[in-house]
C-alpha positions as CSV (number, residue, x, y, z in Angstrom):
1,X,116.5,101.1,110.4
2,X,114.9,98.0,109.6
3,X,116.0,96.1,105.8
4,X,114.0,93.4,104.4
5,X,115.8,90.2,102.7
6,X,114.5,87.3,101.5
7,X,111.8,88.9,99.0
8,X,112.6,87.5,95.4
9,X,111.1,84.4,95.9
10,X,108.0,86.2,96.9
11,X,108.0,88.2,93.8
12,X,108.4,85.3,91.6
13,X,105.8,83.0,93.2
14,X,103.1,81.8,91.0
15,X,100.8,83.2,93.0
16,X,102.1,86.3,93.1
17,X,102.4,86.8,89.7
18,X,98.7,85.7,89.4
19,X,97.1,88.1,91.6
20,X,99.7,90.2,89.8
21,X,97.6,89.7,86.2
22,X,94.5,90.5,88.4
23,X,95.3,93.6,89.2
24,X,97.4,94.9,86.1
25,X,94.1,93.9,83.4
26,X,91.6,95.9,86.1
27,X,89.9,98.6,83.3
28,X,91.7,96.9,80.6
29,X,90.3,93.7,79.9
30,X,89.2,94.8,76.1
31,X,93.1,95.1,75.4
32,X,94.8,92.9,73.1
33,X,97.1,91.9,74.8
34,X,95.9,91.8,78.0
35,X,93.2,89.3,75.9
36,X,96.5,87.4,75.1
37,X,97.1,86.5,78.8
38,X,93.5,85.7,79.3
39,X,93.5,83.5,76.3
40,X,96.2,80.9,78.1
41,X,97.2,82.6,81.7
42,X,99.3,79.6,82.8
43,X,101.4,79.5,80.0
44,X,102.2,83.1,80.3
45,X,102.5,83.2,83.9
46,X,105.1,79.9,83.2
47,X,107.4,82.5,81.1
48,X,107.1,85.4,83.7
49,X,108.4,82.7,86.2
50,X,111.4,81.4,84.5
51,X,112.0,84.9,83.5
52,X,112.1,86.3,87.4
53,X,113.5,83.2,89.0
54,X,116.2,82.3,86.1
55,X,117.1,86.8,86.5
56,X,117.0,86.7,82.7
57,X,113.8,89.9,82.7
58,X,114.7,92.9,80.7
59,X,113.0,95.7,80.3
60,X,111.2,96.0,77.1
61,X,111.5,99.6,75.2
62,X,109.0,102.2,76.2
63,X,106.5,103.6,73.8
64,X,106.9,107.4,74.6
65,X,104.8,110.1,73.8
66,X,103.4,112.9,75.0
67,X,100.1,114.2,76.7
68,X,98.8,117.6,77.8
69,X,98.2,117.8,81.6
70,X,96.9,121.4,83.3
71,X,98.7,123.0,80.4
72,X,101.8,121.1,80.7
73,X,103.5,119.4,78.4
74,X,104.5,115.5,79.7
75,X,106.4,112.7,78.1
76,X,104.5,109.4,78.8
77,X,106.6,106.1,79.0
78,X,104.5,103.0,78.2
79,X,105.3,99.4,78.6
80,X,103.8,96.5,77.1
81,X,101.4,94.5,79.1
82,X,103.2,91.0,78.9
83,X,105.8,90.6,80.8
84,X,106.5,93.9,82.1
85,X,103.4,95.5,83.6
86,X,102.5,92.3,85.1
87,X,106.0,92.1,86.7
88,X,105.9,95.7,88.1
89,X,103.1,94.3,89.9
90,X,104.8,91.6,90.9
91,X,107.2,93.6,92.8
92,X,104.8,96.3,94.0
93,X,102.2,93.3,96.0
94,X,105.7,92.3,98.1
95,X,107.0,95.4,98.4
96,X,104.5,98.3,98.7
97,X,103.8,97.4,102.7
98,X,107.6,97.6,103.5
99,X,107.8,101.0,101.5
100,X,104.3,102.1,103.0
101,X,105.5,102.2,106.4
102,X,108.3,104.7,105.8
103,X,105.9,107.3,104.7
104,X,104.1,109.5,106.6
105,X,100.3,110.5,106.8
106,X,100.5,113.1,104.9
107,X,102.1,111.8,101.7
108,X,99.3,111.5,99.2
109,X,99.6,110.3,95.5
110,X,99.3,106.6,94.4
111,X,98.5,105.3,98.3
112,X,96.2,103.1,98.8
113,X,93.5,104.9,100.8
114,X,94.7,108.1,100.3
115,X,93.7,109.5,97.6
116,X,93.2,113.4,96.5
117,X,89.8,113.7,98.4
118,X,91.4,112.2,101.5
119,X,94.2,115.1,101.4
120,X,91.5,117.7,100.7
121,X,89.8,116.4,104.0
122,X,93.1,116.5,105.9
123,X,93.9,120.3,104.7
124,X,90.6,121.5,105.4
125,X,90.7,120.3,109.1
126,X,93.9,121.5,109.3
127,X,92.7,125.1,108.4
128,X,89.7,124.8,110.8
129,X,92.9,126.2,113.4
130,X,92.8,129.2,111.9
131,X,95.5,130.6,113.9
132,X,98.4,128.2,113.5
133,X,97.7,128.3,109.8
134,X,97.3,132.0,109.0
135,X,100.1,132.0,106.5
136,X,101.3,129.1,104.4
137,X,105.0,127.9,102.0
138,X,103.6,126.4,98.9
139,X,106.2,124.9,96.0
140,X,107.5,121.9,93.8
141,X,110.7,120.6,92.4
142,X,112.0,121.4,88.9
143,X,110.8,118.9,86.3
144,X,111.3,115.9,89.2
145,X,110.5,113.1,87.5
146,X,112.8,113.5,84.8
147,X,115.4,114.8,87.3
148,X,115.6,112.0,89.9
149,X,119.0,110.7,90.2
150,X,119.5,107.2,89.9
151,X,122.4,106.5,92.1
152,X,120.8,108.8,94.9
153,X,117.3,106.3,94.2
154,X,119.2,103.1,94.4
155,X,120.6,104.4,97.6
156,X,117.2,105.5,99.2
157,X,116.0,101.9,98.1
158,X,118.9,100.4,99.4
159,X,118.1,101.6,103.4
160,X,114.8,99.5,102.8
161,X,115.8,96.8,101.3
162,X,118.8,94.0,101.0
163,X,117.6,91.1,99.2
164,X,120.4,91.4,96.5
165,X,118.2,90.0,93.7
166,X,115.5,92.4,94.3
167,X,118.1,95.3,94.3
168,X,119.1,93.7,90.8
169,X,115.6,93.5,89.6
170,X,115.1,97.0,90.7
171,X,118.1,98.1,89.5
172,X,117.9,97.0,86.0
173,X,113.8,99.0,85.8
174,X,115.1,102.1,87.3
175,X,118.1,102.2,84.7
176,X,116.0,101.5,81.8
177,X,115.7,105.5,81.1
178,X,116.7,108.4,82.3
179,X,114.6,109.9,85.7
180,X,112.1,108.1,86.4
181,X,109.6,107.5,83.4
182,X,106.2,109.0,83.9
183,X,103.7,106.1,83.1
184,X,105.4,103.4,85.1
185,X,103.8,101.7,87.7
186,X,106.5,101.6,90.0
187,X,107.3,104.9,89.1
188,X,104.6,106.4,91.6
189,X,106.1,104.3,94.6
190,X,109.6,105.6,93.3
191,X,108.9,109.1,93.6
192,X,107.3,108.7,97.1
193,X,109.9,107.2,98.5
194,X,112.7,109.8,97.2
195,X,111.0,112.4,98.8
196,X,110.0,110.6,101.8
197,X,113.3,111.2,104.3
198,X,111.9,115.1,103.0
199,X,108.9,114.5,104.8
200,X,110.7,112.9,108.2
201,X,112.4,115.5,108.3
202,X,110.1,118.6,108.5
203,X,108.3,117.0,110.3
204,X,110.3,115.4,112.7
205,X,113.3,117.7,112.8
206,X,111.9,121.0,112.1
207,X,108.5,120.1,114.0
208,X,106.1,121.6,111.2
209,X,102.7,120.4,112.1
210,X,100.9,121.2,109.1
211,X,102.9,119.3,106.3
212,X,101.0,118.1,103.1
213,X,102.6,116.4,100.2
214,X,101.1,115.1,97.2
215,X,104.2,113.9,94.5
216,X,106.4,116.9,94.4
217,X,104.1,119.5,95.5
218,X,104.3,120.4,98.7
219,X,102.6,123.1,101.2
220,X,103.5,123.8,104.5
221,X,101.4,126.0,107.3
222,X,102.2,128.2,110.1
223,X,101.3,130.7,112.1
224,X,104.8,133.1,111.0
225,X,106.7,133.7,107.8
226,X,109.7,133.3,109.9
227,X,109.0,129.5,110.5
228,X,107.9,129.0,106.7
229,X,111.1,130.9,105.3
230,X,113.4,128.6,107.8
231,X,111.4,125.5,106.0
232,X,111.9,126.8,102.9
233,X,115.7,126.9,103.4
234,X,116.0,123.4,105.0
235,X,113.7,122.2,101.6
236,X,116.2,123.8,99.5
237,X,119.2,122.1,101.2
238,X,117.8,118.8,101.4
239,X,116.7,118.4,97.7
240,X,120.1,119.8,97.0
241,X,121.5,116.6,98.8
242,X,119.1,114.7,96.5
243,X,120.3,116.5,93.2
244,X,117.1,118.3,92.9
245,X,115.8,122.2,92.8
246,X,112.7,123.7,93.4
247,X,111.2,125.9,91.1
248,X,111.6,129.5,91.5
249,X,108.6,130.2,91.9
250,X,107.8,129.4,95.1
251,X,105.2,131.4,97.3
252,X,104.9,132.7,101.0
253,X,101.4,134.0,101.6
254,X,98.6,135.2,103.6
255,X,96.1,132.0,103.6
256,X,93.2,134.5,104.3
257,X,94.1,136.8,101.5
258,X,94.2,134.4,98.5
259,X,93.5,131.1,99.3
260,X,95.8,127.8,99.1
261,X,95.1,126.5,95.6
262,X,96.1,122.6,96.3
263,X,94.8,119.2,95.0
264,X,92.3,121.1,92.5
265,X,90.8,123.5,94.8
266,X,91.3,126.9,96.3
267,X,91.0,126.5,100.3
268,X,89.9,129.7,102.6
269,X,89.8,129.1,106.5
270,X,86.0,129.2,106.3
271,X,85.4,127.8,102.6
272,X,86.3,125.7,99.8
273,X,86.4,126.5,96.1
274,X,87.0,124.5,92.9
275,X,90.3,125.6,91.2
276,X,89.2,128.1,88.3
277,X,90.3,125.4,85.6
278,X,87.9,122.6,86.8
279,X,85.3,125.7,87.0
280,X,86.0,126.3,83.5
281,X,85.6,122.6,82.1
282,X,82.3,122.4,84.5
283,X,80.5,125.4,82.6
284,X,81.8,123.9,79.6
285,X,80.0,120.5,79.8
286,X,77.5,122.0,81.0
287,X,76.7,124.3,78.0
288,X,77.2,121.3,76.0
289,X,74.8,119.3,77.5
290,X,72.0,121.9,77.6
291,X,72.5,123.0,73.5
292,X,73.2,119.3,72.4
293,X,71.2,117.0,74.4
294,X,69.9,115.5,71.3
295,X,73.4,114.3,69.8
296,X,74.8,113.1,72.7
297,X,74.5,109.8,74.3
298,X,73.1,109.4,77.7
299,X,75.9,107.3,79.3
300,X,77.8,110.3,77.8
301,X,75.9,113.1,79.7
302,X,76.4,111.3,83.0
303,X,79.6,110.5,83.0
304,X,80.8,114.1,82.4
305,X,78.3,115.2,84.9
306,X,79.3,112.3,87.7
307,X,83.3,113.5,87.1
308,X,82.7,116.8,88.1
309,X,80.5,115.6,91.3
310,X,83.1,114.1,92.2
311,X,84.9,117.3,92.6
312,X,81.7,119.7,93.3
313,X,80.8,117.5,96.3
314,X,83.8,118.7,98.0
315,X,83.7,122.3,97.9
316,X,81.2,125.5,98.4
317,X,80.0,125.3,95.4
318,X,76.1,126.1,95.6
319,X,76.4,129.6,93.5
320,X,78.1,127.8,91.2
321,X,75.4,125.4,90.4
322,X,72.9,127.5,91.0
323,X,73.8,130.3,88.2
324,X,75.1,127.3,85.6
325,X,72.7,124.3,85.9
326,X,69.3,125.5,84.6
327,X,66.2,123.8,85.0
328,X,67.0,121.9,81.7
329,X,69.9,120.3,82.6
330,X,68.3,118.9,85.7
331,X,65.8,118.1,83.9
332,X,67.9,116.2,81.5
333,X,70.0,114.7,83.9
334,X,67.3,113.4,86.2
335,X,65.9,111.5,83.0
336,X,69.3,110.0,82.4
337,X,69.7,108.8,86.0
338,X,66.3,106.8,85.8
339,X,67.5,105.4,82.2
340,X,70.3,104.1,84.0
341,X,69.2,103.5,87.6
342,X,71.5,105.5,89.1
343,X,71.3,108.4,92.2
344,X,71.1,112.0,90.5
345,X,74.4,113.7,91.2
346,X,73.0,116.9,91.6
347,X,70.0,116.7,93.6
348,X,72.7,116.4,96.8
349,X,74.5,119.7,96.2
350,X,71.7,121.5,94.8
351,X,69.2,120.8,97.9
């Protein structure tokens, strides 16, 4: 296996950390601080230089607090803008393409070009083989952000990289708290690559053909319980290796009989559907729009209607729009889309 030296002068580069700010202020250029770094770049990007080059970074103390995701309860880790979450993009613009190539196609969250809608493509071709994926393994590991060793992740880093100044660099973020910290930047990348010899090794070793991964869920298809239940143990043994469980609750089913529910939608050989949560939030801005049109703002209306296109669009979903939107709501919505020159969102999916 190929390891990679000679990166930390890369990371430190001023042009690096440039295209580093570039990146990091996308969506947040009405921050303060990000404000700060417009206000005099070079003299900030001077400090995150000597910092880097002289090794005298540390990691600043996270802001935590917590955030309510698909009814779960998260602890999010925040860092502040200058110097930090330019420097995680510092090292993320060298290394992302070595840590890229380890992975394989069917890894998912926080690629580049993969994103959820590219997975939902690549599971519904899959299940166009309706044969080979009659029954499918579906789980996800025990709280595994939180529970990610560090010693086993400095190791996995280590077979990737060996530029010693990098490992300290990398070293001194991933032992800032414990797990790895939700809210990180290169906390995404982190929790790819600790799953990733997971991945080679389904795939490679136990030949499973339909192997989809996005973080730490995970769903695998066959045409026999027998091949999923041998998975299943293999999974079990190799996150034990890694210091991680699954979570007991892990399913073996019929495909046909209940659908995979995966990346926000329920997936049928033939069909698609939205996952009932994303249903409910749909009717719900719907009914909102059609009793208080007059209150709300127009940029309003379309934004929460263009959010759920952008799930609607990739499922069945032509009852669903047909019982909910009423003529009204088109009606409205149409309006708002001249207001603001843009294509209606539900003339494509209602036609």
């Amino acid at each position: 296996m190929k390891r990679f030296g000679n990166l930390y002068e890369k990371i430190y580069s001023l042009d690096n950390i440039r295209f580093a700010h570039y990146n990091a202020r996308k969506g947040k250029s009405h921050y303060s601080e990000v404000k700060a770094v417009d206000s005099n770049p070079e003299f900030y990007f001077m400090q995150i230089h000597s910092l880097l080059k002289n090794e005298t970074f540390e990691n600043a103390e996270y802001e935590v607090f917590k955030r309510s995701f698909n009814g779960k309860e998260r602890e999010i880790f925040k860092l502040p803008y200058f110097p930090d979450r330019i420097i995680h993009h510092c090292i993320m613009q060298v290394l992302e393409p070595i840590w890229r190539r380890s992975l394989i196609r069917d890894t998912y969250s926080s690629i580049k070009g993969r994103g959820l809608h590219d997975g939902v493509a690549r599971v519904k071709q899959a299940l166009k083989n309706e044969e080979q994926t009659r029954f499918c393994l579906k789980l996800d590991i025990r709280k595994f952000y939180p529970s990610v060793d560090h010693g086993v992740l400095k190791q996995i880093v280590r077979k990737k990289i060996k530029c010693q100044a990098t490992l300290r660099l990398l070293d001194k973020i991933i032992d800032s708290t414990k797990g790895i910290p939700i809210g990180n930047y290169l906390s995404q990348y982190f929790g790819n690559i600790c799953l990733t010899g997971l991945d080679h090794y389904i795939k490679e070793e136990k030949k499973a053909k339909f192997y989809f991964r996005y973080c730490d869920d995970i769903v695998v298809l066959s045409d026999t319980k027998e091949f999923l239940h041998e998975v299943l143990y293999f999974i079990k043994f190799f996150c034990s290796s890694l210091l991680l469980n699954i979570k007991s609750n892990f399913q073996i089913f019929p495909v046909a009989a209940r659908g995979l529910d995966f990346l926000g939608y329920r997936f049928f050989h033939g069909f698609t559907l939205l996952r009932k949560s994303i249903v409910k939030g749909f009717k719900t801005k719907v009914f909102q729009i059609a009793h208080f049109w007059d209150k709300m703002a127009k940029t309003e209306v379309i934004n929460g209607l263009m959010s759920y296109y952008g799930w609607i669009k990739h499922a069945d979903c032509g009852t669903l729009l047909r019982k909910y939107v009423d003529i009204n709501v088109r009606i409205i919505v149409a309006f708002c889309c001249v207001l603001l020159k843009q294509n209606n969102p539900l003339s494509e999916v209602m036609s």
